[in-house]
C-alpha positions, 0 to 999 in steps of 0.5 A, spaced: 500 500 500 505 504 500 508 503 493 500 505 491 501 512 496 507 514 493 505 516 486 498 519 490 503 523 493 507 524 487 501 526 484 498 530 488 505 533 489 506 537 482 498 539 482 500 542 488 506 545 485 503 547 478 497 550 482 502 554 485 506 556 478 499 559 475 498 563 482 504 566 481 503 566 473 497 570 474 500 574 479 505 577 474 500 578 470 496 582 474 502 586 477 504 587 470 496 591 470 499 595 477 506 597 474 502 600 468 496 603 471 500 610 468 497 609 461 490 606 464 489 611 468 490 616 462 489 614 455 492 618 449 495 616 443 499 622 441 501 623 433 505 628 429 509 630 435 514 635 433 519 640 437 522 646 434 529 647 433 532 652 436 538 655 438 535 659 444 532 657 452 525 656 450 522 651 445 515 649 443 512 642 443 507 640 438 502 635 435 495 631 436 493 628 442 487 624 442 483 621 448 481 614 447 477 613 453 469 615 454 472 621 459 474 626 459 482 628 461 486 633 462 494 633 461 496 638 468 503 637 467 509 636 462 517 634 463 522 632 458 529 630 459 531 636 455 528 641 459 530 644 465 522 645 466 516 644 462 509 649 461 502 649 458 502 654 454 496 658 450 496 663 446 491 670 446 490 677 443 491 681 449 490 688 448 490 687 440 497 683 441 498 675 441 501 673 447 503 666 450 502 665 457 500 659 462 493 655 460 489 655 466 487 648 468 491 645 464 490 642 457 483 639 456 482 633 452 474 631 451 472 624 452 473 620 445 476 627 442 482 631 441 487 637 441 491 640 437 497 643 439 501 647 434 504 654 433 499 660 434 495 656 439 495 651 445 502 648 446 508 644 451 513 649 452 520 647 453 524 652 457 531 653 460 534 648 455 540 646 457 543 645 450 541 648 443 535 643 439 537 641 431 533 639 426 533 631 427 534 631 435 529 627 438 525 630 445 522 625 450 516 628 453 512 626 458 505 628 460 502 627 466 494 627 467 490 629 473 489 622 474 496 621 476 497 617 470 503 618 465 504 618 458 511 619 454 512 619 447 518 622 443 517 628 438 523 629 431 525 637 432 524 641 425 526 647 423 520 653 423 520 660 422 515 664 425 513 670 427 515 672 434 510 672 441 511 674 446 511 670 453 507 673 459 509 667 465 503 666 470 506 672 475 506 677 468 513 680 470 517 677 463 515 678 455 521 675 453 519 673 446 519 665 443 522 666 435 519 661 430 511 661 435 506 665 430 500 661 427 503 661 421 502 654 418 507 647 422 511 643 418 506 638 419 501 642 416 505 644 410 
């Protein structure tokens, strides 16, 4: 009878131990899930993103960014490797003169829509760059959503001549102007 418990206990043995190994499976599964709740949580698919070239401390970043949840997101922050700090930037006519400034709120994505981010208009600003920007230089930019959530994505720099806005900061001490921000046509729209 012992003979007869051995293969049992062998047996039951390894469903022991595959049952285990699946638990563990599935836990890698779910702990993959967890370790990206960054895009779950905020859900935009970025095309035609571009950066333009330049040779000064600031720098536009331009592009599509689609929403692609039933709810709305907003992009509250935005960093980059290349940037010594990051804006979300809009333009207005103040006093007859097109300016850019701090948006308000961030950038609102609506729920299964998009925004357009280009020069004249909304925009991610790139400032106090530690080195100049070529054409062909790529820029990491990564987004953060109210959610908490990230999404980082890489933009190609190109050349753009443009008119020139000036930019009034949040405290409106500064009018520093960005060369090559006009509503003239992108590089991806020409």
């Amino acid at each position: 009878m012992s003979f007869l418990r051995r293969p049992v206990v062998a047996l039951s043995a390894s469903i022991l131990a595959l049952g285990v190994l699946s638990a563990c499976a599935s836990d890698s599964t779910s702990g993959e899930a967890a370790a990206s709740p960054s895009s779950a949580s905020c859900p935009l698919a970025v095309t035609d993103p571009w950066v333009k070239a330049t040779d000064t401390e600031m720098s536009g970043a331009f592009g599509i960014i689609e929403n692609t949840s039933d709810t709305e997101v907003i992009i509250s922050s935005a960093t980059s490797p290349q940037a010594g700090k990051m804006e979300i930037h809009e333009v207005i006519d103040k006093d007859g003169q097109m300016v850019m400034q701090p948006k308000e709120g961030g950038l609102v994505i609506p729920a299964g829509g998009s925004a357009t981010l280009k020069p004249g208009s909304d925009h991610l600003m790139l400032m106090a760059l530690p080195a100049p920007i070529a054409a062909g230089d790529e820029v990491e930019i990564t987004v953060t959503c109210s959610t908490g959530g990230t999404v980082t994505w890489t933009s190609v720099a190109k050349p753009f001549e443009g008119g020139a806005e000036p930019y009034v900061p949040a405290d409106g001490t500064n009018t520093d102007s960005m060369d090559g921000m006009s509503m003239s046509p992108s590089p991806a729209e020409s």
